[in-house]
C-alpha positions as CSV (number, residue, x, y, z in Angstrom):
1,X,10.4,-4.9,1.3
2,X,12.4,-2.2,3.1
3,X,15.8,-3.3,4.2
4,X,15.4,-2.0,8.0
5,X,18.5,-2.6,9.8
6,X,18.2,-2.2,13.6
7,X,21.7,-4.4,14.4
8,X,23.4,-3.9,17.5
9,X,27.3,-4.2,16.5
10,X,26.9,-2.8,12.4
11,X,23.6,-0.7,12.4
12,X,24.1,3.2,11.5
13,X,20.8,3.7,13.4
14,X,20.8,1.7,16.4
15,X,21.6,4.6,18.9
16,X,23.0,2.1,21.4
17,X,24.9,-0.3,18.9
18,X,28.6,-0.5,18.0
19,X,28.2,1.2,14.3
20,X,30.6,-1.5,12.7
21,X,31.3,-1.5,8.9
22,X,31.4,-4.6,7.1
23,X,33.1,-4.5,3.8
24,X,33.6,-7.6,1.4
25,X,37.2,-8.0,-0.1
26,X,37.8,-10.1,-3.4
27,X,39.1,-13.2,-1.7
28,X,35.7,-13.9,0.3
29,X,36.2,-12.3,3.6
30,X,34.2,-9.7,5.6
31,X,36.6,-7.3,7.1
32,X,35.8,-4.1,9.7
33,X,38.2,-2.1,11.7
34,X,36.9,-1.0,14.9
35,X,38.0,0.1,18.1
36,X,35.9,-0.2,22.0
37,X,34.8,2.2,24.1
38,X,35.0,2.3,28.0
39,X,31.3,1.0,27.8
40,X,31.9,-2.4,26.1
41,X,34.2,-3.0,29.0
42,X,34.1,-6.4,31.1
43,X,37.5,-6.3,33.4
44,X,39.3,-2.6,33.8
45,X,40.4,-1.9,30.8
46,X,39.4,-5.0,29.0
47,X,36.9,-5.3,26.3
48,X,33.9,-7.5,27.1
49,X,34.1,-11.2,26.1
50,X,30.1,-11.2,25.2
51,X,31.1,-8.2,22.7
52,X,33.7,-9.5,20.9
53,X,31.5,-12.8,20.6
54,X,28.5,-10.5,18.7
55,X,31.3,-8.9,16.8
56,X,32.5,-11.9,15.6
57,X,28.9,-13.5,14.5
58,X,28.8,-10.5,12.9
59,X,31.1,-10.9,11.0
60,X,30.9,-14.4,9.9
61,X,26.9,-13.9,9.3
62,X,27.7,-10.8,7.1
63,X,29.6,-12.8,4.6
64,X,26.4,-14.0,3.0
65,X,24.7,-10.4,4.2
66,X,27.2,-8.6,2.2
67,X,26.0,-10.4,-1.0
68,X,22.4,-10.3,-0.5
69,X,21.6,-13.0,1.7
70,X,19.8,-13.1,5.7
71,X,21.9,-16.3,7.4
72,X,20.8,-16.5,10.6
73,X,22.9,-18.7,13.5
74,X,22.7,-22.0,14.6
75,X,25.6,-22.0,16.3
76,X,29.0,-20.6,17.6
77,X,32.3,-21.6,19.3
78,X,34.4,-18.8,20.3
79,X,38.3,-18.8,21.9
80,X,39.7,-16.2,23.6
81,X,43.2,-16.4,23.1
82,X,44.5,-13.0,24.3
83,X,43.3,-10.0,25.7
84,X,41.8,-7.1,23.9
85,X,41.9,-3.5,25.4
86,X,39.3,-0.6,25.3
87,X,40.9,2.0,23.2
88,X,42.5,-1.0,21.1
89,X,42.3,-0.9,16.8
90,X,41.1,-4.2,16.1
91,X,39.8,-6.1,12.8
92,X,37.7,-8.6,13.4
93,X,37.0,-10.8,9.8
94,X,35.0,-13.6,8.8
95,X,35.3,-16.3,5.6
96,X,33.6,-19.1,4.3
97,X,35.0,-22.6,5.0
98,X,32.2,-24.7,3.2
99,X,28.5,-24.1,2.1
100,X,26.7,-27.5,2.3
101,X,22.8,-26.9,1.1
102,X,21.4,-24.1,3.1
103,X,24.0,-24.4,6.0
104,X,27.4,-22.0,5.8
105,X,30.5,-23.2,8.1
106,X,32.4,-20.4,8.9
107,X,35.6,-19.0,10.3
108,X,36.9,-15.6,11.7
109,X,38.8,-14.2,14.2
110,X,39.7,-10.7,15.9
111,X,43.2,-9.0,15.9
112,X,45.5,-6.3,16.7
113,X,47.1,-4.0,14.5
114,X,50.2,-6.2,14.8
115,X,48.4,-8.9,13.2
116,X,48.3,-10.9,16.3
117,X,45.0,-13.3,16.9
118,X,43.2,-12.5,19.9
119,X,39.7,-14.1,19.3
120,X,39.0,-17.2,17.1
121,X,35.7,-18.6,16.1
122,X,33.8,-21.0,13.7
123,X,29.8,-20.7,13.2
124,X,27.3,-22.5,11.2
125,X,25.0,-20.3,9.6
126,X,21.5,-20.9,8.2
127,X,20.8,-19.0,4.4
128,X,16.9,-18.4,5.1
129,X,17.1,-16.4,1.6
130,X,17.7,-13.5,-0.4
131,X,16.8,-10.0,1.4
132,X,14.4,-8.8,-0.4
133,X,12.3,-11.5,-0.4
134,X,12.3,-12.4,3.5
């Protein structure tokens, strides 16, 4: 099966989507650096609470994406802790806190180039199977 990939925040070819780059690092944890443009705005000058959410299930479902997986949501709990700014370089990243059967609790969180945590969350995540076979 081709591997078509129409997602809104990492696809290369969704002409409306965010184009964010997941990348896997050795200790488990999907990592992308991204910044927002005026049009992912909510407030003036403040990036869009709904958008940081799909970046951050993003994030947390590309963990088992990133090693040949499809995990689909169940569900999602998001706190905003501080602001994040159009024009801002933020990394959002997303790690695995346990794998019980076919259900994946994870963590991740957005943050400034500081370090500081803007955006937390936690997800559960269902493994429906390998990629190439869904």
């Amino acid at each position: 099966m081709e591997r078509a990939n129409y997602c809104f925040v990492c696809s290369k070819t969704n002409p409306k989507g965010l184009h964010i780059e997941f990348s896997y690092v050795d200790n488990g944890i999907a990592i992308a650096h991204f910044t927002l443009a005026k049009e992912y705005e909510g407030y003036p000058g403040i990036a869009h609470g709904g958008i940081l959410a799909a970046i951050l299930d993003d994030a947390m479902g590309n963990i088992e994406y990133l090693k040949g997986y499809v995990a689909y949501t169940m569900e999602m709990y998001v706190r905003y802790i501080k602001s994040c700014y159009i024009g801002e370089e933020l990394t959002v990243r997303g790690w695995v806190k346990r794998i019980h059967h076919k259900v994946v609790e994870t963590e991740g969180d957005i943050r400034d180039r500081e370090g500081v945590v803007k955006v937390r969350s936690r997800g559960r995540y269902y493994i429906a199977g390998k990629i190439d076979e869904i």
